[in-house]
SEDODREN-192689 format. One record per residue: residue in one letter; residue number from 1; x negated, z, y negated of N, C-alpha, C, O in turn. Coordinates in pm, whole numbers, plus 50000, padded with zeros to 5 digits. Layout:
<nodes>
+-----+-----+-------+-------+-------+-------+-------+-------+-------+-------+-------+-------+-------+-------+
| res |   n |   n.X |   n.Z |   n.Y |  ca.X |  ca.Z |  ca.Y |   c.X |   c.Z |   c.Y |   o.X |   o.Z |   o.Y |
+-----+-----+-------+-------+-------+-------+-------+-------+-------+-------+-------+-------+-------+-------+
|   A | NUM |     X |     Z |     Y |     X |     Z |     Y |     X |     Z |     Y |     X |     Z |     Y |
...
+-----+-----+-------+-------+-------+-------+-------+-------+-------+-------+-------+-------+-------+-------+
</nodes>
This chain:
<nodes>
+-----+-----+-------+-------+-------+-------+-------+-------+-------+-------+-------+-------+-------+-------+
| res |   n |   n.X |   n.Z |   n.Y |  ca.X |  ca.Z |  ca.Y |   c.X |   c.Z |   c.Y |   o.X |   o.Z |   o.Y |
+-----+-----+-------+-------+-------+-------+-------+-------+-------+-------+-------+-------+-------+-------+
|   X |   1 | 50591 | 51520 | 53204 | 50588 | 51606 | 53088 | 50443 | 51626 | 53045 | 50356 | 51660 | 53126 |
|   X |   2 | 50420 | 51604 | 52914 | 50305 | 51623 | 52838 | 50256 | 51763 | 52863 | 50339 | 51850 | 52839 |
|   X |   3 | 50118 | 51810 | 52913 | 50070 | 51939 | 52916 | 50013 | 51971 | 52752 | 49936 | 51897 | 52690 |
|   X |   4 | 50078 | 52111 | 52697 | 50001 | 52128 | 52609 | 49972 | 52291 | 52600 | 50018 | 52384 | 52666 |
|   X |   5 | 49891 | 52288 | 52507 | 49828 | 52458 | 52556 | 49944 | 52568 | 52465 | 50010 | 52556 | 52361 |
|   X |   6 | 49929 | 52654 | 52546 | 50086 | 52770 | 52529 | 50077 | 52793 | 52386 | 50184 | 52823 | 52334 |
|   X |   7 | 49975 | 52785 | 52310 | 49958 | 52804 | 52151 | 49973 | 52689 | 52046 | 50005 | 52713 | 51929 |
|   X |   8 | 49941 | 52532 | 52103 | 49963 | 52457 | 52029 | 50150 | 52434 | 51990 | 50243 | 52464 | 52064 |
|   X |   9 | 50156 | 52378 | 51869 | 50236 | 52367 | 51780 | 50334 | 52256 | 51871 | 50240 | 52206 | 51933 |
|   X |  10 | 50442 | 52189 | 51918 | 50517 | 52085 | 51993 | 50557 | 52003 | 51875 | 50608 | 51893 | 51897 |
|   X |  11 | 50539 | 52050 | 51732 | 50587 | 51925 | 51630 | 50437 | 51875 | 51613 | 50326 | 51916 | 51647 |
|   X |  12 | 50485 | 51769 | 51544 | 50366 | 51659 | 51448 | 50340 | 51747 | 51279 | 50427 | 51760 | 51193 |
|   X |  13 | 50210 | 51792 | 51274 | 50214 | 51794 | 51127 | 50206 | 51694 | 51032 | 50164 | 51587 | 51078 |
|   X |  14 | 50226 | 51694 | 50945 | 50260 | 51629 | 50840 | 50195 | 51671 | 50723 | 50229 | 51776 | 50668 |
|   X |  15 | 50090 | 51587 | 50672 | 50011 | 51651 | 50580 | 50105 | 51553 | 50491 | 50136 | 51437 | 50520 |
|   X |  16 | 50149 | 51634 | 50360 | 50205 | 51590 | 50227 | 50072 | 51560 | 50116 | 50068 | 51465 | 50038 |
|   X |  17 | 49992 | 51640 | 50128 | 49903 | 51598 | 50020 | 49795 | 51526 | 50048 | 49700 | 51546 | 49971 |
|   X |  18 | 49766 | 51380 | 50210 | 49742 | 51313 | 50202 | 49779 | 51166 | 50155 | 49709 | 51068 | 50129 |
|   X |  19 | 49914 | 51189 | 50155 | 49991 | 51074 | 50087 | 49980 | 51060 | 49935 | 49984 | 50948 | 49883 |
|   X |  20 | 49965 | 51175 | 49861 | 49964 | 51195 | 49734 | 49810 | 51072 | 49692 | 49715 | 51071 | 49769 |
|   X |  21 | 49811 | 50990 | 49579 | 49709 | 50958 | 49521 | 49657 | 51027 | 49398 | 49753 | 51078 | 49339 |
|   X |  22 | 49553 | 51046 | 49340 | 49539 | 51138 | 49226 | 49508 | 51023 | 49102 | 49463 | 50919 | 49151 |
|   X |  23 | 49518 | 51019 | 48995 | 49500 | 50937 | 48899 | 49464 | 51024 | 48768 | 49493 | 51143 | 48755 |
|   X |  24 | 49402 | 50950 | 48682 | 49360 | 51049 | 48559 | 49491 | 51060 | 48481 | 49492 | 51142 | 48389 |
|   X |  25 | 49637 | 50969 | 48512 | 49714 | 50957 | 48429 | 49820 | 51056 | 48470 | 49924 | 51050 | 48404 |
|   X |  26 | 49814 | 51135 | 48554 | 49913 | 51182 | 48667 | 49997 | 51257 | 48609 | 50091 | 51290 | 48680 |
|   X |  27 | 49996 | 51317 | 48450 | 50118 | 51355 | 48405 | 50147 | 51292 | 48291 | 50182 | 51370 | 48202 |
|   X |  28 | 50146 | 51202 | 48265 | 50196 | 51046 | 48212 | 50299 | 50997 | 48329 | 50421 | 51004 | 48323 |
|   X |  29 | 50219 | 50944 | 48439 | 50349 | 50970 | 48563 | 50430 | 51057 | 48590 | 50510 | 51012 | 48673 |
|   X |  30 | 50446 | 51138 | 48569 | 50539 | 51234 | 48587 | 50692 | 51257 | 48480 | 50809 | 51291 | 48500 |
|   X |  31 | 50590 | 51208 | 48336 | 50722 | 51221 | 48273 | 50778 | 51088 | 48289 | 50901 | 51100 | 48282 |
|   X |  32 | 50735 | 50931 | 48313 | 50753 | 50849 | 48266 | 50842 | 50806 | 48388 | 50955 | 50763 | 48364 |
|   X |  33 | 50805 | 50813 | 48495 | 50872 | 50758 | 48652 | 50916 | 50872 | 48722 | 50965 | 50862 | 48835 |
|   X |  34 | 50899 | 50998 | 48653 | 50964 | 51050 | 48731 | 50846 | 51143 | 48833 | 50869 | 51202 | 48939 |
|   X |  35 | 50809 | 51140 | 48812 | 50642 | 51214 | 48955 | 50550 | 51115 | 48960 | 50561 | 51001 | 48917 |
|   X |  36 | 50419 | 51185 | 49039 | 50299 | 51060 | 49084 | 50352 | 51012 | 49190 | 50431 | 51062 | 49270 |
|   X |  37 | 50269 | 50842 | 49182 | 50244 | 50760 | 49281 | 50240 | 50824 | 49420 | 50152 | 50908 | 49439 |
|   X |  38 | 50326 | 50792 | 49520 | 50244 | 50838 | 49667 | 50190 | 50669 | 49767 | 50217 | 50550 | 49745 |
|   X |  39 | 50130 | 50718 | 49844 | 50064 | 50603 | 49899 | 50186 | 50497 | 49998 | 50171 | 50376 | 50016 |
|   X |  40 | 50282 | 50566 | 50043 | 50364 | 50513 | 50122 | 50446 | 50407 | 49999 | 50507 | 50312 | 50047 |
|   X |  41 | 50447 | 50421 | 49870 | 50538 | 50363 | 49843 | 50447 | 50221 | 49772 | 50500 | 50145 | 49691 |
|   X |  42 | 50324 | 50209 | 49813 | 50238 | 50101 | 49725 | 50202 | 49974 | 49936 | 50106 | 49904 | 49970 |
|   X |  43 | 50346 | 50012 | 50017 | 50335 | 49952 | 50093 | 50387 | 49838 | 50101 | 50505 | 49870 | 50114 |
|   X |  44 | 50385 | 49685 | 50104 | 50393 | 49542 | 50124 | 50514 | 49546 | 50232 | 50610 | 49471 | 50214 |
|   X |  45 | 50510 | 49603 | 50307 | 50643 | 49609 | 50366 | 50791 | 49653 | 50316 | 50897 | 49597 | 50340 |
|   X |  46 | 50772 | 49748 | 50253 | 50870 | 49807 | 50179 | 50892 | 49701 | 50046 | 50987 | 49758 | 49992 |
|   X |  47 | 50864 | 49597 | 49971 | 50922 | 49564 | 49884 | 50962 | 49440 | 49927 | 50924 | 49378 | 50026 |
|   X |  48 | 51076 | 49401 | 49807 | 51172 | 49338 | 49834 | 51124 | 49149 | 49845 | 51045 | 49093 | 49770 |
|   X |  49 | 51221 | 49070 | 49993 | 51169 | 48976 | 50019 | 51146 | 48875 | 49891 | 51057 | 48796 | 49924 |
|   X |  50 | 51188 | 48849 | 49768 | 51187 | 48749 | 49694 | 51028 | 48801 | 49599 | 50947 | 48720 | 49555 |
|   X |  51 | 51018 | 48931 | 49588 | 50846 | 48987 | 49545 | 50770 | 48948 | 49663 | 50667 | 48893 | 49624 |
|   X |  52 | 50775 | 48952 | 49798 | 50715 | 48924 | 49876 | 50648 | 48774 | 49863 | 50529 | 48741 | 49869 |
|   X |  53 | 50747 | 48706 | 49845 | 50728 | 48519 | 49860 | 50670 | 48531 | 49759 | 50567 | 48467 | 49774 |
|   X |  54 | 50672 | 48576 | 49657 | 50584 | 48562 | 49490 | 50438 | 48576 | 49523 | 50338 | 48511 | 49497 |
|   X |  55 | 50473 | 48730 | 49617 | 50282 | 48717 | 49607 | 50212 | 48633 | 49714 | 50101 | 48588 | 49688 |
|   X |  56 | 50275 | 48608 | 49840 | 50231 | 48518 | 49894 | 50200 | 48366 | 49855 | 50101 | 48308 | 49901 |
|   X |  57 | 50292 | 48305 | 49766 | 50268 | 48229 | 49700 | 50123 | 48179 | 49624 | 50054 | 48078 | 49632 |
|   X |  58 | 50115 | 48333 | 49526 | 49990 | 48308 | 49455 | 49893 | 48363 | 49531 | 49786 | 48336 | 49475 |
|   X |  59 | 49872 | 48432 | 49641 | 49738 | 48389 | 49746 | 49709 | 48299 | 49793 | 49591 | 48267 | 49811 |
|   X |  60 | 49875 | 48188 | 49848 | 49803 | 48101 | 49915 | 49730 | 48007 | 49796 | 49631 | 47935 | 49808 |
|   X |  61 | 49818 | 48033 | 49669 | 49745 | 47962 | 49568 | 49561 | 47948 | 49516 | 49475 | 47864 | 49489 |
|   X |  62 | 49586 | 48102 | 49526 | 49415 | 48145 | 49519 | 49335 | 48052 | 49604 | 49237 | 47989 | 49565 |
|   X |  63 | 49396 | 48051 | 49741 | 49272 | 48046 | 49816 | 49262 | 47912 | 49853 | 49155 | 47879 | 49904 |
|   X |  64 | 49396 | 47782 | 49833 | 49402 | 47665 | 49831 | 49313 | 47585 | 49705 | 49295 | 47464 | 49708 |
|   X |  65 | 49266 | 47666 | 49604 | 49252 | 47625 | 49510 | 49059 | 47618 | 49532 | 48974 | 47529 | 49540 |
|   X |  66 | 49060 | 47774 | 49534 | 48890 | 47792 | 49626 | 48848 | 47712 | 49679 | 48730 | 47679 | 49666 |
|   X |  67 | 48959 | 47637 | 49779 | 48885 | 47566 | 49868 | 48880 | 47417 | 49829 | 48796 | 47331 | 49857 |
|   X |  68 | 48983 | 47409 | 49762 | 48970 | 47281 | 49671 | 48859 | 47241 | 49600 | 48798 | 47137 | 49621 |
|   X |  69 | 48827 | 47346 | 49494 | 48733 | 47398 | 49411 | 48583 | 47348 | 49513 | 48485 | 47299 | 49457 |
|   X |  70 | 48588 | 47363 | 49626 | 48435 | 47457 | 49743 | 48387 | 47294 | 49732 | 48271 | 47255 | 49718 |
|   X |  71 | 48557 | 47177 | 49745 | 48521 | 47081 | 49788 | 48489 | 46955 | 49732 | 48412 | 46871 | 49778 |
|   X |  72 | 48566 | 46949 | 49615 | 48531 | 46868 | 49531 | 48378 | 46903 | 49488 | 48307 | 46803 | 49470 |
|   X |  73 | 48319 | 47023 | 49469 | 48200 | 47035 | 49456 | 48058 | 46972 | 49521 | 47950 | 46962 | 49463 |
|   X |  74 | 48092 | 46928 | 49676 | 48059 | 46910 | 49751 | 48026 | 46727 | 49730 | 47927 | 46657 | 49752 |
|   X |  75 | 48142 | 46703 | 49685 | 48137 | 46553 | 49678 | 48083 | 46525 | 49549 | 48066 | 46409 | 49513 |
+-----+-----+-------+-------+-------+-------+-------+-------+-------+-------+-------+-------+-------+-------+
</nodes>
């Protein structure tokens, strides 16, 4: 069993208004989507697999191209 001192709290806090992002547009967001942006939801995990392959796609594109680009230069 975890020792903790007779005053500390046994839950996890949860700060809500670190998740929050602030934007100059933030009540433009609000009427338009519904509320502001929070940070959990601008996570790569959470969206859906066929957006996933899209953006992977055009990175590997980016960076196949860079290097393409690095090499033909070269020659």
């Amino acid at each position: 069993m975890k020792k903790i001192h007779e005053t500390q709290s046994t839950e996890e806090f949860h700060d809500v208004e670190k998740e929050k992002i602030y934007t100059p547009i933030e009540d433009l967001q609000r009427i338009t989507a519904g509320g502001v942006f929070k940070r959990n939801h601008l996570k790569a995990k959470t969206l859906p697999k066929g957006i996933k392959w899209i953006g992977y796609l055009l990175a590997g594109f980016i960076v196949v191209s860079g290097v393409l680009i690095f090499v033909l230069n070269l020659l």
